[in-house]
N, C-alpha and C positions, 0 to 999 in steps of 0.2 A: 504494500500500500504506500501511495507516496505520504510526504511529510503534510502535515497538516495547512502550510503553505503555498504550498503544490496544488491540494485538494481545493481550494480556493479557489486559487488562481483560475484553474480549470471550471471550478463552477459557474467563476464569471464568465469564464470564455465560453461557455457552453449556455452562457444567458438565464445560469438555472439562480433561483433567491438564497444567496447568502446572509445570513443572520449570525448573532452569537450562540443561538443553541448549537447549530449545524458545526460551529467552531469549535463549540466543546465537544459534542461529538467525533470529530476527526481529530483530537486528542487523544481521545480516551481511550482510543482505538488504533491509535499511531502506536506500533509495537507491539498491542497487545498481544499474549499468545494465548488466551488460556479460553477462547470459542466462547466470547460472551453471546448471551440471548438478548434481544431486544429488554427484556423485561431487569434483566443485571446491569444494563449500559443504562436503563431509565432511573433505577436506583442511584448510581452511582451518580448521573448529572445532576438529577434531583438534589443530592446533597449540595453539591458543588453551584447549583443554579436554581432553585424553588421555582415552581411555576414553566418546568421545560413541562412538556406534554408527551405522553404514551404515543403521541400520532407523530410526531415530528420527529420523535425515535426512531420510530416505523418506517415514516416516508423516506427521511436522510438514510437509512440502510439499504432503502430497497434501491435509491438514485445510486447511492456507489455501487451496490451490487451491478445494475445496469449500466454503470460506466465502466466496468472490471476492477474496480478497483476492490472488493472485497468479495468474497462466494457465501453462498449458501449453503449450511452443511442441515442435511436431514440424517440424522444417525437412527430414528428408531421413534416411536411414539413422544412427543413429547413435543415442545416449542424450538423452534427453527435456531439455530447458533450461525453465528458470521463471525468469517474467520480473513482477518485483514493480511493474512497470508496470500499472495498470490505467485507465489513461484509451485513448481512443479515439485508436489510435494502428497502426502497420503497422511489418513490417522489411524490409531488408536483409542479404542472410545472402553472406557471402562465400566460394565454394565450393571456395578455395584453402585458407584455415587456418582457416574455420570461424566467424569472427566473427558477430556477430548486434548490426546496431543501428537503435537507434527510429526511425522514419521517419513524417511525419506527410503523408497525402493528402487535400486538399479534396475532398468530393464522394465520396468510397469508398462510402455506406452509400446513393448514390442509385443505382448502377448494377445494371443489369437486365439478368441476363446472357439471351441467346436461349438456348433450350432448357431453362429453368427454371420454363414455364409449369405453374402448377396446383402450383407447390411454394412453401409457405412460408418465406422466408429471414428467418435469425432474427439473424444475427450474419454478416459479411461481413471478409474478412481478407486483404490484398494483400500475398505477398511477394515483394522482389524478390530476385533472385539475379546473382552478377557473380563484382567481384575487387576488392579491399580495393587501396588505392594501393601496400603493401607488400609483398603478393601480385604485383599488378601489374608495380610497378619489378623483382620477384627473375623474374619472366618472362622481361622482356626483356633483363637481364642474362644470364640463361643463353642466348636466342636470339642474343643477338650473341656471347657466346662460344663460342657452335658454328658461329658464319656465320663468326667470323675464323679459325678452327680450319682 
């Protein structure tokens, strides 16, 4: 994602309305890695700016989305996560507490899958799914206190 300067810059030049929500928004989110949801990034402004709104959250994600500058990650039931990542890259979604993090696979964009003949693949996307180490270790704490129980 470019810097939050950049992201400006562009929206003037693309004629779209620049405000100071939209500003903190491309803050919040310059760098971030950790796949906020709309509803995490409205918190977070909230504090920082009273009175930003659940829509303009919305709207300004879904503009960089359609400008490339941010994707949309669907991992599974739940609310949409944007990921200001945008180099060529995969994740890891932890399906205990939900985490989502970058994961990078040699070779992803060469793979062919069987029974996709006669279809154009335009973009290729690997995730993985598990258990985060602190998902994990709170597992087997609860299975050995019900085995010593």
């Amino acid at each position: 994602m470019n810097s939050p300067a950049e992201l400006a810059a562009t929206f003037r030049s693309q004629g779209r309305k620049l405000t100071p929500q939209r500003l903190l928004l491309f803050t919040l989110l310059h760098g971030n890695d950790k796949h906020p949801t709309a509803e995490a990034l409205f918190v977070t402004a909230t504090a920082q700016m009273p009175g930003i709104s659940l829509r303009t959250v919305y709207q300004t994600l879904n503009e960089l989305a359609e400008m490339g500058e941010l994707h949309v990650i669907e991992v599974g039931p739940g609310a949409a996560r944007f990921d200001p990542n945008v180099d060529d890259h995969h994740h890891v979604v932890c399906d205990g507490c939900g985490e989502i993090r970058d994961v990078y696979v040699k070779g992803a964009t060469a793979l062919k899958p069987q029974g996709a003949e006669n279809f154009n693949i335009t973009e290729v996307g690997v995730t993985f799914h598990g258990s985060c180490k602190k998902c994990t270790d709170l597992l087997r704490r609860r299975r050995s206190k019900k085995n010593s129980n």
